[in-house]
C-alpha positions as CSV (number, residue, x, y, z in Angstrom):
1,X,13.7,19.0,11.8
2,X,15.2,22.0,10.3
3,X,12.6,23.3,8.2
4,X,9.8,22.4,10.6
5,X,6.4,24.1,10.7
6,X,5.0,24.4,13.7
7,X,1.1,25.0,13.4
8,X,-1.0,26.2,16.2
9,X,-5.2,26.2,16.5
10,X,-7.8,26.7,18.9
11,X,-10.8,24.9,18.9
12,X,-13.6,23.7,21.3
13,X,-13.0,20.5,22.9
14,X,-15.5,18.6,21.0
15,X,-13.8,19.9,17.6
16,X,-10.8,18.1,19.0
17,X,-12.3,15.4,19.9
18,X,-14.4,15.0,16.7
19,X,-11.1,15.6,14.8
20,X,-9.3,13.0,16.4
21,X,-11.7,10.3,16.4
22,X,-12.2,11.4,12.0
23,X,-8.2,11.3,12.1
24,X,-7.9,7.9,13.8
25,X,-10.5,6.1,11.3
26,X,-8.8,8.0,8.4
27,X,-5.5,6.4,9.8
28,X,-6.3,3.0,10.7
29,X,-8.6,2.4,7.0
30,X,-4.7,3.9,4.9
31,X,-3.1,1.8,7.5
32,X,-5.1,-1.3,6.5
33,X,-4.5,-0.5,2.9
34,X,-1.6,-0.2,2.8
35,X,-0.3,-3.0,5.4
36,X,-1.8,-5.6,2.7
37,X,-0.8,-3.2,-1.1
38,X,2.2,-5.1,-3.0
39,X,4.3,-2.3,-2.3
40,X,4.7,-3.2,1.3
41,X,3.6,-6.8,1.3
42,X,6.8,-8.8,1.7
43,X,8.3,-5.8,4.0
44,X,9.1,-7.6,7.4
45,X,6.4,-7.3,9.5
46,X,8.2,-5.8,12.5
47,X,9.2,-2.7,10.1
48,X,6.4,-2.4,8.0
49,X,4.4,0.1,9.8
50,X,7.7,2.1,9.6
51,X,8.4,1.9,6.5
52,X,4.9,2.7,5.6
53,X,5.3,6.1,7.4
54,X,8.4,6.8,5.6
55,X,7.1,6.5,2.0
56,X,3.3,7.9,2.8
57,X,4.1,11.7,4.4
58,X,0.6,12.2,5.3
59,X,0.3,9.3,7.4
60,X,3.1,10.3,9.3
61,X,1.8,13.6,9.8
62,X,-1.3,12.4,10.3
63,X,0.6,10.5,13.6
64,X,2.2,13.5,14.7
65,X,-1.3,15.7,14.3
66,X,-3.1,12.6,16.3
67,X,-0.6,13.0,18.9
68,X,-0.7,16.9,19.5
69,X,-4.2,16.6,19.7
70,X,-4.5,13.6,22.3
71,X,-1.8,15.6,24.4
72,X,-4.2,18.6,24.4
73,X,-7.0,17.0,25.2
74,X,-5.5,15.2,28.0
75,X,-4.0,18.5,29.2
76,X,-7.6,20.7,28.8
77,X,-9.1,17.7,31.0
78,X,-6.3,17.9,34.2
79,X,-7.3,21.9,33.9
């Protein structure tokens, strides 16, 4: 990723934890939406999720954003 941001925050673990959890039921309700939307309905199952991603940006950032935070969290738990 050339033009890349890389974004940095601090926050209580319970923030992080709050914002997770808000992130994954924000995820999982556009995920369901849009797993059944004609737009991706007769996209092979096995790619759809992928596909999804590629066409909705803030779902895949969403991803990447759920994954920094889980990491941190895991890593603030084993300190």
């Amino acid at each position: 990723m050339g033009n890349a941001l890389n974004i940095n925050a601090q926050m209580p673990a319970a923030q992080a934890q709050a914002l997770l959890a808000d992130l994954r039921a924000h995820y999982s309700m556009s995920l369901n939406d849009y797993w059944y939307a004609d737009e991706f309905r007769n996209v092979p199952r096995e790619t759809r999720h992928s596909s999804i991603l590629k066409k909705k940006p803030v779902m895949a950032a969403q991803q990447r954003l759920m994954a920094a935070l889980s990491l941190s969290l895991k890593a603030a738990k084993q300190s």
